[in-house]
N, C-alpha and C positions, 0 to 999 in steps of 0.2 A: 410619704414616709416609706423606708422599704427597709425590712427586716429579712437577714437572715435565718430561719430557723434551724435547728441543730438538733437532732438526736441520734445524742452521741452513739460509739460502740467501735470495738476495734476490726469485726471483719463486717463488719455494713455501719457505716455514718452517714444516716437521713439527712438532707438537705435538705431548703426550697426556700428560694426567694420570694417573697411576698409582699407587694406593696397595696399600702391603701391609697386610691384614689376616692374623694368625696367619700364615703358611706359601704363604696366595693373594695372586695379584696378580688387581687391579681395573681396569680402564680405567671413570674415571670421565667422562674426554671425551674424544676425540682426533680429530685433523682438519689441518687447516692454512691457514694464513694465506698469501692468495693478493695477489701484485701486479701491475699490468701494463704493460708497456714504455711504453703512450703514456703513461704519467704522469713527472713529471718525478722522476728516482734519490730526491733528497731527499724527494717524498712517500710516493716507497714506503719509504724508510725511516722517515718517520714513524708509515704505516700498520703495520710490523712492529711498532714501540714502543707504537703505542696497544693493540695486539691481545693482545701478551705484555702485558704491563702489568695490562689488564682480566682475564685466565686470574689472573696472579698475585695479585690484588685478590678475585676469586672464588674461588679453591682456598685461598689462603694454603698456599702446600705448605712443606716444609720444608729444600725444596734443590729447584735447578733442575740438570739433568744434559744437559749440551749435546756434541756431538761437537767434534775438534778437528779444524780445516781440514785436510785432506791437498792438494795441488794439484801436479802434476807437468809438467803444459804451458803450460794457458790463465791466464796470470801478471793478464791485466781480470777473470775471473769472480772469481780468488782474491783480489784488490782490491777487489772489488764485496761479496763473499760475508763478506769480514771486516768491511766498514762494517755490514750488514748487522747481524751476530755481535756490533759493537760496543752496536747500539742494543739488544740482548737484555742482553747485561752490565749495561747501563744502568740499564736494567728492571731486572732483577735486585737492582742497587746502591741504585737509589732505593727499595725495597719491604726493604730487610735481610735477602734471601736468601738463601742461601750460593751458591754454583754451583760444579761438578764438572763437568773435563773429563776427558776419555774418550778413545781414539783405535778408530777404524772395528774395530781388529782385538782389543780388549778389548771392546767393545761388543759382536761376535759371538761372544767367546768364553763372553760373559754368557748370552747367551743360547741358543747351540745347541752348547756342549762346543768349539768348533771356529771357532778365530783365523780360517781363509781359506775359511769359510762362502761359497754364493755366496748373493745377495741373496735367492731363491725359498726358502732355505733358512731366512732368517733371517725373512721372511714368515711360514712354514710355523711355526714355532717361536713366533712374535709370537702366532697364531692360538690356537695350543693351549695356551700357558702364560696366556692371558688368556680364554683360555672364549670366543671371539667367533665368531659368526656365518658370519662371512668375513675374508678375508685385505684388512685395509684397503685399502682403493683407491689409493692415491698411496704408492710406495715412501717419500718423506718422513716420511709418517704413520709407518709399521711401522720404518721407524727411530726414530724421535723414541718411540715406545712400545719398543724395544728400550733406546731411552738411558734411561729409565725404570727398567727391568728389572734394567739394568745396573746403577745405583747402587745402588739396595736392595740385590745382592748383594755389591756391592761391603763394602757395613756388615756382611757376614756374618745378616742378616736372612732369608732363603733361601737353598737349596743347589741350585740349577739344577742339577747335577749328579745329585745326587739325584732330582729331578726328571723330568730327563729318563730317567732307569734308568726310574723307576716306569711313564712313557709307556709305554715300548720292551717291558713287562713282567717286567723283571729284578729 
């Protein structure tokens, strides 16, 4: 199985393809799609569509696993961040993907045992459950490879739980 994972956002959208083989996850690419203020909203929103669009074209995964907006103040970012969120749907829709949404505190529970993980944690976890090098560089990333993580267990495909025992040495 190989999921895209997505978290969202209109000037950083975390990627990372992630597939399970047997019992492992993979990061077969993961990064993010960058935009920048002096361009005008609508071509960054372009720019997200063309970017997800071409992963989906290239991986052909078999579900995309996107987070769902949380937003408690800033009511323009969570305006911006849904137009955003809409051109990934998009993507999505036009290529026959399925997509699965997620909320911030199922998506850490995916992956470090623990709903109110703080972010180092769920880095820390991103690192070791995917064999990497280092802890991605842009927290978007290590989410977007968490929402990854998350779906596959969601289909009972792995038991992160199990998992993380085996780490821990138990």
């Amino acid at each position: 199985m190989i999921v895209l994972g997505i978290d969202p956002g209109y000037a950083i959208v975390g990627y990372a393809v992630v597939e399970c083989i047997g019992n492992k996850y993979v990061s077969k690419e993961h990064g993010a799609v960058l935009t920048y203020p002096k361009n005008h909203f609508a071509k960054r929103l372009e720019i997200i569509f063309d970017e997800i669009n071409e992963l989906i074209k290239k991986y052909n995964p078999d579900a995309i696993s996107i987070e769902k907006l949380y937003f408690q103040n800033n009511h323009k970012t969570a305006i911006d961040v849904a137009q955003a969120r809409g051109v990934i749907l998009l993507a999505s829709s036009k290529n026959s993907v399925p997509i699965y949404e997620y909320t911030p505190l199922q998506i850490k529970s995916a992956v470090t045992g623990y709903g109110q993980a703080q972010k180092s944690q769920v880095m820390l976890m991103v690192k070791k459950l995917l064999k990497l090098s280092q802890v991605p560089k842009l927290d978007d990333t290590a989410d977007a490879l968490a929402a990854g993580i998350c779906h596959i267990n969601s289909l009972g495909r792995n038991n992160v739980s199990d998992m993380i025992l085996k780490m821990n040495g138990k």
